[in-house]
C-alpha positions in Angstrom: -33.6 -3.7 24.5 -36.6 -2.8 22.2 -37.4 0.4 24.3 -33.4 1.1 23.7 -33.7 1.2 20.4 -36.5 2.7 19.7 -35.6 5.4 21.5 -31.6 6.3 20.5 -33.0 5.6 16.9 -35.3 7.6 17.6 -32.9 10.2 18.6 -31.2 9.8 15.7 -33.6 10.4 12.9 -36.3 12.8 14.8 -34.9 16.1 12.7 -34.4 14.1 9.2 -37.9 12.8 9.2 -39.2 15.9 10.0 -37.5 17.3 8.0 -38.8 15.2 5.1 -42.1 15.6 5.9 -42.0 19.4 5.7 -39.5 19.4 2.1 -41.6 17.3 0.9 -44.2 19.9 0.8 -42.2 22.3 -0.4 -41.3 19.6 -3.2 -44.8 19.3 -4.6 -45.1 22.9 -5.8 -41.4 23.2 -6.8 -39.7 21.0 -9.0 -35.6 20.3 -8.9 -34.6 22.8 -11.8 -34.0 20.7 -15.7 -34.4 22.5 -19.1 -37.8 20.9 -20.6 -38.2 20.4 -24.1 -40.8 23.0 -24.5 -38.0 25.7 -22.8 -35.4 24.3 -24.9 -37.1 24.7 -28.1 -38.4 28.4 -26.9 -34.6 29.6 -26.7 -33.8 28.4 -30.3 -33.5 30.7 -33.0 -35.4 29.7 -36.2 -33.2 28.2 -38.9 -32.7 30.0 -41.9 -33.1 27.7 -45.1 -30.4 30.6 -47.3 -27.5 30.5 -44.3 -27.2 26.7 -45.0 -24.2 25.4 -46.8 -23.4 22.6 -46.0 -25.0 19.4 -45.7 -24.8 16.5 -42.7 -22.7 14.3 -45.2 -20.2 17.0 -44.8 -20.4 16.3 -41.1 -20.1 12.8 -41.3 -17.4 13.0 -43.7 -15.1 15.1 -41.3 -16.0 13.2 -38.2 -14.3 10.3 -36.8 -15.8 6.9 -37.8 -16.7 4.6 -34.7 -19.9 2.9 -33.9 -23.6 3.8 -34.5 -25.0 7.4 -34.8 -26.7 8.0 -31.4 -28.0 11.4 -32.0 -27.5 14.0 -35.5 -29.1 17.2 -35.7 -29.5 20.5 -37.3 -29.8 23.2 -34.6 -28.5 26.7 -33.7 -26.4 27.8 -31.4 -25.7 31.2 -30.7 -28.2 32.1 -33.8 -26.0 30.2 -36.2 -26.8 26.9 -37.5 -24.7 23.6 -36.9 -25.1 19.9 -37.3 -24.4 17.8 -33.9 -23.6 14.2 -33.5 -22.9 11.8 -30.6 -21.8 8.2 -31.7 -22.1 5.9 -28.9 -19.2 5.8 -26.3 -17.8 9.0 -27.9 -17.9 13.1 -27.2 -20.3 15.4 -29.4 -19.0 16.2 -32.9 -20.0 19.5 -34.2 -19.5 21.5 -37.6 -21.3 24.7 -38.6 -23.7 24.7 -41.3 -22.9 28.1 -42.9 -19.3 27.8 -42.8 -18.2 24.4 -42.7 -16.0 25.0 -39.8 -15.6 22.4 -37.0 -16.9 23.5 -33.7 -14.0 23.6 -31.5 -14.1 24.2 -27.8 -16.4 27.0 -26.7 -14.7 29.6 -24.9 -16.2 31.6 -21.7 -17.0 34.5 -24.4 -19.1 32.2 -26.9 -20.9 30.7 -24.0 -21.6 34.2 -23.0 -23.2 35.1 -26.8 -25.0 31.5 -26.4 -26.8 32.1 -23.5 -27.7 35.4 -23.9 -29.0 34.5 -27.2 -31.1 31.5 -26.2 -32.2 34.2 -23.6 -33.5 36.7 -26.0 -35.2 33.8 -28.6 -37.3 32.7 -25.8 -38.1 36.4 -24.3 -38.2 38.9 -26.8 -39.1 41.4 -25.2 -36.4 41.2 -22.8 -32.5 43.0 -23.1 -30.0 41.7 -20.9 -26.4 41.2 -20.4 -24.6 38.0 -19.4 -21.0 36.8 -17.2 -19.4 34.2 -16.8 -18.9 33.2 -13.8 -16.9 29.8 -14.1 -16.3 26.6 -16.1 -16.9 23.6 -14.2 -17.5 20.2 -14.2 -20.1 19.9 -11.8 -22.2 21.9 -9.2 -25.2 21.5 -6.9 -27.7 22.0 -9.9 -26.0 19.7 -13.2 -25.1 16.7 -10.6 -27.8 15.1 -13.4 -26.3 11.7 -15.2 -28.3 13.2 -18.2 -25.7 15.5 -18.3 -22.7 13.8 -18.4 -21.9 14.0 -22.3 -22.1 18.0 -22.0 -19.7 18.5 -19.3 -17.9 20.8 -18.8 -19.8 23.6 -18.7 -19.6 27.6 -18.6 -22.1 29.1 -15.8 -23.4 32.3 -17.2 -25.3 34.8 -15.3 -27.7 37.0 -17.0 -29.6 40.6 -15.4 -32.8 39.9 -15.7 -34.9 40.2 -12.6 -35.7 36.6 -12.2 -31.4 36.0 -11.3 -30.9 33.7 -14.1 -28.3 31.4 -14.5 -27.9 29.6 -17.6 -25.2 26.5 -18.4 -23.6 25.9 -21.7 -21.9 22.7 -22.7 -18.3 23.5 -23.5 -18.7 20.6 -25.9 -21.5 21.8 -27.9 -22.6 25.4 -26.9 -25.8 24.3 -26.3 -27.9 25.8 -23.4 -28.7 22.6 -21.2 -29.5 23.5 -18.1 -31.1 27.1 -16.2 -32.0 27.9 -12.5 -33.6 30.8 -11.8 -32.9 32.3 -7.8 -36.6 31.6 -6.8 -35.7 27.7 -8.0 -32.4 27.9 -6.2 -33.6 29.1 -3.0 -37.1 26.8 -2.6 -34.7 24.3 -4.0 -32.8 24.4 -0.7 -35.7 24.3 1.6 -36.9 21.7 -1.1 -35.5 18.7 -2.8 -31.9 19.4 -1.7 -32.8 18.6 2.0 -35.1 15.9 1.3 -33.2 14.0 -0.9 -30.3 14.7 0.8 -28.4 16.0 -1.9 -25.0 18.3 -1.2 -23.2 18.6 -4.1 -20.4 16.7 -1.9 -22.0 14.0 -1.6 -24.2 13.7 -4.6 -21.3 13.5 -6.8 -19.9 10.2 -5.0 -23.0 8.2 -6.5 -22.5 4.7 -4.8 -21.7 6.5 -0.7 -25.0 8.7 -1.6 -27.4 5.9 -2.2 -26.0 4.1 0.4 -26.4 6.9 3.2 -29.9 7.0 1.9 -30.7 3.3 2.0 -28.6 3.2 5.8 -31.0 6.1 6.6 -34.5 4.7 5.4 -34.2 1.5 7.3 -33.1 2.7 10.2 -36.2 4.9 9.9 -38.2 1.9 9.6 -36.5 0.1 12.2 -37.6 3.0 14.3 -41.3 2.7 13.6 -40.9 -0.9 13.5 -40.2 -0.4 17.3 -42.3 2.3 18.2 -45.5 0.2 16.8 -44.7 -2.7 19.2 -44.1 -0.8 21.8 -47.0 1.4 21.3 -49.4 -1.5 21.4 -47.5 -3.0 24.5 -48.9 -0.2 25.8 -52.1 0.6 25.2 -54.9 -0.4 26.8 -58.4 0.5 25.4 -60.8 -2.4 28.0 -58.8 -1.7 31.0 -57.8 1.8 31.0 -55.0 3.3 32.6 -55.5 5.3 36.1 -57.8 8.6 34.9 -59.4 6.7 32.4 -56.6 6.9 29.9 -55.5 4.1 27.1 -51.8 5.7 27.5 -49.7 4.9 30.6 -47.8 8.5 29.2 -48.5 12.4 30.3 -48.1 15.4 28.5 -45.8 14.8 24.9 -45.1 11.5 25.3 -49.1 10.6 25.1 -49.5 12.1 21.9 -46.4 10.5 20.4 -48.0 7.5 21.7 -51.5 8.3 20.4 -50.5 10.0 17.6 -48.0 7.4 16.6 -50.4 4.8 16.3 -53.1 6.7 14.7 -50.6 7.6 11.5 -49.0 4.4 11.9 -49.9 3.1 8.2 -48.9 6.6 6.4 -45.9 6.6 8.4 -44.7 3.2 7.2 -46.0 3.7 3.8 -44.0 6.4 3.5 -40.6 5.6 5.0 -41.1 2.5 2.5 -41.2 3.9 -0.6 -38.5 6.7 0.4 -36.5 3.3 0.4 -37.7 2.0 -2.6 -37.2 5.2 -4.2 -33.6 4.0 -4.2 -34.2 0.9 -5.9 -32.2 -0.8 -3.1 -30.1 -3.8 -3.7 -30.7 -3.8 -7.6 -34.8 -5.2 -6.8 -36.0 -3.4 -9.8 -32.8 -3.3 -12.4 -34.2 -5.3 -15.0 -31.8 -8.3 -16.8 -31.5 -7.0 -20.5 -29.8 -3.9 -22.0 -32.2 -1.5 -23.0 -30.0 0.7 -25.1 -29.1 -2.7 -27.0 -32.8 -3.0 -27.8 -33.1 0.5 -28.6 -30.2 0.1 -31.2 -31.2 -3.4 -32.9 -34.9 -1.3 -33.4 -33.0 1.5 -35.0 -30.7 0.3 -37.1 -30.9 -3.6 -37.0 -28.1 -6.0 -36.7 -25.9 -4.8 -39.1 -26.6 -1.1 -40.2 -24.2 1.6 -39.0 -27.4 4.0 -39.9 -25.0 6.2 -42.4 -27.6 6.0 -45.3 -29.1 9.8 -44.4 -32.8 11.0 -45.6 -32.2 14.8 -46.4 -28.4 15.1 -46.9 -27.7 17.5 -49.4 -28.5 20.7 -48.5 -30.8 21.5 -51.5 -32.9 19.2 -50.1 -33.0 20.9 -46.6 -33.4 24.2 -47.9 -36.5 23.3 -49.7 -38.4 21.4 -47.0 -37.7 24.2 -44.6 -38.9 26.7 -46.9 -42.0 25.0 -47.6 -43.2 25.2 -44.0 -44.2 28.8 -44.3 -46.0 30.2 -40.9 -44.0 27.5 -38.8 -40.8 28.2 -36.9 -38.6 25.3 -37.8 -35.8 25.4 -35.0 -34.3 21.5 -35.0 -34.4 19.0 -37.5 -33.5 15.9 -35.6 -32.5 12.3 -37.9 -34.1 9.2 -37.0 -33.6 5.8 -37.7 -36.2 2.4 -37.8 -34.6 -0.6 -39.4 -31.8 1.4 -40.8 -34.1 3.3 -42.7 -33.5 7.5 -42.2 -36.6 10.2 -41.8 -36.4 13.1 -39.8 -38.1 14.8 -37.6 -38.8 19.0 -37.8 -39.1 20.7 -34.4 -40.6 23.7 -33.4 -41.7 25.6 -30.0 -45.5 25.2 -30.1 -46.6 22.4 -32.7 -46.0 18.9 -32.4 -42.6 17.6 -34.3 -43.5 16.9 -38.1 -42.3 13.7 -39.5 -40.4 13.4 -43.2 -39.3 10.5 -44.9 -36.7 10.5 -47.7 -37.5 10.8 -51.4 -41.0 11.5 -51.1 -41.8 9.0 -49.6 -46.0 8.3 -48.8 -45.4 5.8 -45.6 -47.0 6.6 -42.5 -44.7 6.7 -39.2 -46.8 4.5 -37.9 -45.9 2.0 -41.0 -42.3 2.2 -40.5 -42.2 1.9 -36.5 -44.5 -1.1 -37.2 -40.9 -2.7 -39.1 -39.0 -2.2 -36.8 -40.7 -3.3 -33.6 -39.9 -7.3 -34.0 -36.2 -6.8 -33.7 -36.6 -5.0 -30.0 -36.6 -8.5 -28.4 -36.2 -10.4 -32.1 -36.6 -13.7 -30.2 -40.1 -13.0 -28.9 -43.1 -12.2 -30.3 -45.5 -9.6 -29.3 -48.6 -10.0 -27.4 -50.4 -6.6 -27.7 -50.0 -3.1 -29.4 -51.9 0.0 -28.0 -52.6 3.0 -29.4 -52.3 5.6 -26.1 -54.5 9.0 -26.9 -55.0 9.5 -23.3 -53.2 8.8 -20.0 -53.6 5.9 -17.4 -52.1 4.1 -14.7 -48.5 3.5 -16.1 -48.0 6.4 -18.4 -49.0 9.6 -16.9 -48.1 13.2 -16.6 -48.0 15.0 -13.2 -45.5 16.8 -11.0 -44.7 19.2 -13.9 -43.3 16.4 -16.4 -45.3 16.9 -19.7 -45.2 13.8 -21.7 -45.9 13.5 -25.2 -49.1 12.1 -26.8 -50.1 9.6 -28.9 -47.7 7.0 -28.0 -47.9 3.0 -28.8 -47.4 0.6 -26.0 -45.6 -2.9 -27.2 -45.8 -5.8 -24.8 -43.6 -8.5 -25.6 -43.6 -12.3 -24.5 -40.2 -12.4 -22.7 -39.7 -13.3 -19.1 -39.6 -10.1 -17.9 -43.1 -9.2 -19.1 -41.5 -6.3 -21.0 -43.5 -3.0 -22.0 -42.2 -0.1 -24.6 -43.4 3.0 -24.9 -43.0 4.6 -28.8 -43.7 8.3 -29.0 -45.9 8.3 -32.4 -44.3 11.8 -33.2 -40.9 11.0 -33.7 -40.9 7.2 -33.7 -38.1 6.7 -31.0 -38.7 4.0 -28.4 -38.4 6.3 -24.8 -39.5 3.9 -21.9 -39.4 0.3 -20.9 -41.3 -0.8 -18.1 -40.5 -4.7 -16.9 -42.6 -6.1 -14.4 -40.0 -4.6 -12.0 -40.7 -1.5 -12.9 -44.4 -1.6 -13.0 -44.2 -2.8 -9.4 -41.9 0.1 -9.0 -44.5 2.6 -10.2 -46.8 1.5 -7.1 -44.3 0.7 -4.7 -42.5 4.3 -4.7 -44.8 6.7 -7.1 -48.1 5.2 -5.8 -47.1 5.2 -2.0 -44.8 8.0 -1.8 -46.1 10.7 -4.1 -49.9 9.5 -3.9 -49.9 9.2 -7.8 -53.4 7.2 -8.0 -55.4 8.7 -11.0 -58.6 9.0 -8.7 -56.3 12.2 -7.2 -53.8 13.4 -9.7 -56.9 13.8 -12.2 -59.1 15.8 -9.6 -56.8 18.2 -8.0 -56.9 19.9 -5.7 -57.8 16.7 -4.3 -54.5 15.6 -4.8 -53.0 18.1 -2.5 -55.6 18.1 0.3 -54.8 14.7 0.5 -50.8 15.0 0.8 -50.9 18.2 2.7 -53.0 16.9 5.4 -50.6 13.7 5.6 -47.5 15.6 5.5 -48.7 17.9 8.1 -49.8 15.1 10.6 -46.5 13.2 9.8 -44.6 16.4 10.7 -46.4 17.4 13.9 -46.3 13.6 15.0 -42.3 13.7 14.6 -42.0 17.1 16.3 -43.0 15.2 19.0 -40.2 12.8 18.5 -38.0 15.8 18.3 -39.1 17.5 21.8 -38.8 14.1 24.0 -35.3 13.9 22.3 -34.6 17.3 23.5 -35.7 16.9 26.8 -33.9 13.1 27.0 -30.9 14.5 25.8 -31.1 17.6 27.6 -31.3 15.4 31.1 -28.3 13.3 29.9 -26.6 16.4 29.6 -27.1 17.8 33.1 
């Protein structure tokens, strides 16, 4: 029975482990396409203090009242400036700021002028036309949760050389999402394989990371097997006839030998492909994050409508004293209920302003607020982050921001919180789950130990070479299927 199974598991998986070993390199030097920060702020038009009219209490005013402010800014779309707002558990509000009027659906045509605008702000060099193609709710490159409150979209194509395809929310006209074709096609012989994710069955959430959990154990089951059996069989004292420790000839030998010899990285990796998938809720930690989030913000009580810079006056001014800088997002915060916002641009860091002239460091104020995260703990430790480390890192093309203040609080769950110091909104948590997590499926499957992602190339001799031994060690899985199968067959 063990022989049975490890060999019509075997059978089974040969091509899809294979396969993820070779994606899997593909996936280190090409990243699933998402529209950074940095690329976001690049297609923005600077805002222009004299085509401001109207203020974000005009906004508010004319917007449905509901529960707390999630998100209001000043931004452009399409080179014209508008105030956005997303109240939680409702759809993106939206009102121009030079004439007051509501932003209404955008039609194919506006998403057209969007993204060929957002094009040209971010390469000005470059002319080029754009078509729509379609409005849809989902395809293979939005299936992104982070997505969700923009759908649906308009999928514009432009003519540049590079076959880019931009997608504009139909709710706010932003630009949220590009592909170029060079990130399509890698894409396909990339992550799309090795995550196993066709749009068809990538949009059914609950079957997907079930077929990938199914799939990853019976992968392990398989090496499980194939360890026993390998050690059954092996003799290194009292050799085999010719001197051999391998009873096999020819392919099977070096799936024997070869088996055993990448034994650890094999397991190591199926492993953390498992936990990647956070199976059976191990890691889902027992508090609500976004409730933390909002009693930091605004408190208890607070609906966060007292607004730092609402009159228009008072926007024009601070945007026309930053001469030299190219404001393109003012983005409203809040700590305690308290308002200050934040001015964005493409190559500085955002510049925090609190209302009324007020002399308070950002620091000050996230220091008020950080007792009512967990308000019936008290905190242990406060760092000030200037550098990467172990748990807060940037690698695989995510750029993180810098400084940032780590909180640890006294709960149960040993609970971390990461506050970027530029904008003083609370990004991460990291339970204990989590941080075993971080080693479990970053550490084992991606190799993200600081002694290599800090001294690349390192890093990728290292992963290479493991990736190519785990692929040739399941091609050899995948001939002795062929050659089983093809006997069955006869």
């Amino acid at each position: 029975m063990l022989y049975l199974v490890h060999r019509w598991l075997g059978i089974t998986v040969c091509l899809l482990v294979s396969m993820w070993f070779a994606t899997g390199m593909v996936m280190m030097y090409v990243a699933y396409p998402e529209l950074t920060k940095q690329e976001q702020y690049a297609g923005l038009s600077v805002l222009d203090p004299e085509s401001i009219a109207y203020s974000p209490a005009s906004l508010l005013a004319k917007a449905p009242s509901g529960t707390s402010v999630e998100h209001l800014m000043l931004t452009s779309i399409a080179r014209r400036p508008v105030y956005l707002l997303k109240r939680q558990d409702s759809p993106w509000f939206g009102l121009y700021a030079d004439t007051g009027d509501l932003l209404s659906h955008i039609t194919s045509q506006a998403a057209v002028t969007s993204a060929v605008g957002f094009y040209t702000s971010r390469y000005p060099d470059r002319a080029v036309t754009g078509v729509a193609l379609k409005t849809l709710e989902m395809d293979q490159w939005t299936v992104s949760s982070r997505l969700s409150d923009y759908r649906p979209m308009h999928l514009v194509e432009l003519s540049d050389r590079a076959g880019t395809h931009l997608y504009v929310s139909a709710r706010t006209g932003q630009v949220v999402q590009d592909t170029t074709r060079g990130e399509r096609i890698w894409n396909w012989l990339g992550a799309n394989l090795h995550w196993i994710y066709p749009l068809q069955l990538r949009k059914h959430t609950n079957i997907w990371v079930n077929t990938i959990i199914v799939l990853s154990l019976t992968g392990l089951i398989t090496i499980f097997s194939g360890a026993i059996i390998g050690l059954l069989r092996l003799r290194v004292r009292r050799p085999y006839r010719g001197k051999s420790c391998s009873p096999y000839r020819g392919v099977p030998k070096y799936h024997h030998v070869f088996g055993l010899l990448s034994l650890s990285f094999l397991t190591s990796f199926m492993f953390s492909g498992l936990m990647s998938m956070a199976p059976w809720g191990v890691f889902d930690a027992e508090t609500n994050f976004a409730e933390q989030v909002h009693r930091y913000r605004l408190g208890d009580d607070s609906d966060g409508a007292e607004l730092a810079y609402s009159q228009v006056g008072e926007i024009q001014k601070l945007l026309k004293s930053k001469v030299g800088l190219e404001s393109k997002q003012l983005v409203w915060h809040w700590i305690g209920g308290e308002s200050y916002i934040t001015l964005h641009s493409s190559d500085r860091p955002p510049q925090y302003h609190l209302a009324k002239g007020g002399k308070r460091t950002l620091e000050r104020i996230i220091q008020t607020g950080l007792g009512r995260i967990i308000p019936d703990e008290h905190i242990l430790t406060q760092q000030r982050l200037d550098e990467y480390d172990a748990y807060y890192y940037s690698h695989h093309g995510r750029i993180r921001p810098l400084p940032i203040k780590r909180i640890k609080f006294s709960d149960h769950e040993s609970t971390w919180f990461h506050v970027d110091l530029s904008t003083g909104e609370v990004f991460e948590r990291l339970t204990a789950r989590n941080r075993v997590e971080r080693w479990l499926f970053n550490g084992l499957h991606s190799l993200d130990f600081a002694v290599l992602i800090n001294h690349r190339p390192t890093w990728d001799l290292v992963l290479i070479t493991l990736c190519s031994v785990g692929f040739l060690f399941s091609l050899t899985s995948v001939v002795m299927a062929w050659q089983r199968l093809g006997r069955r067959a006869k």
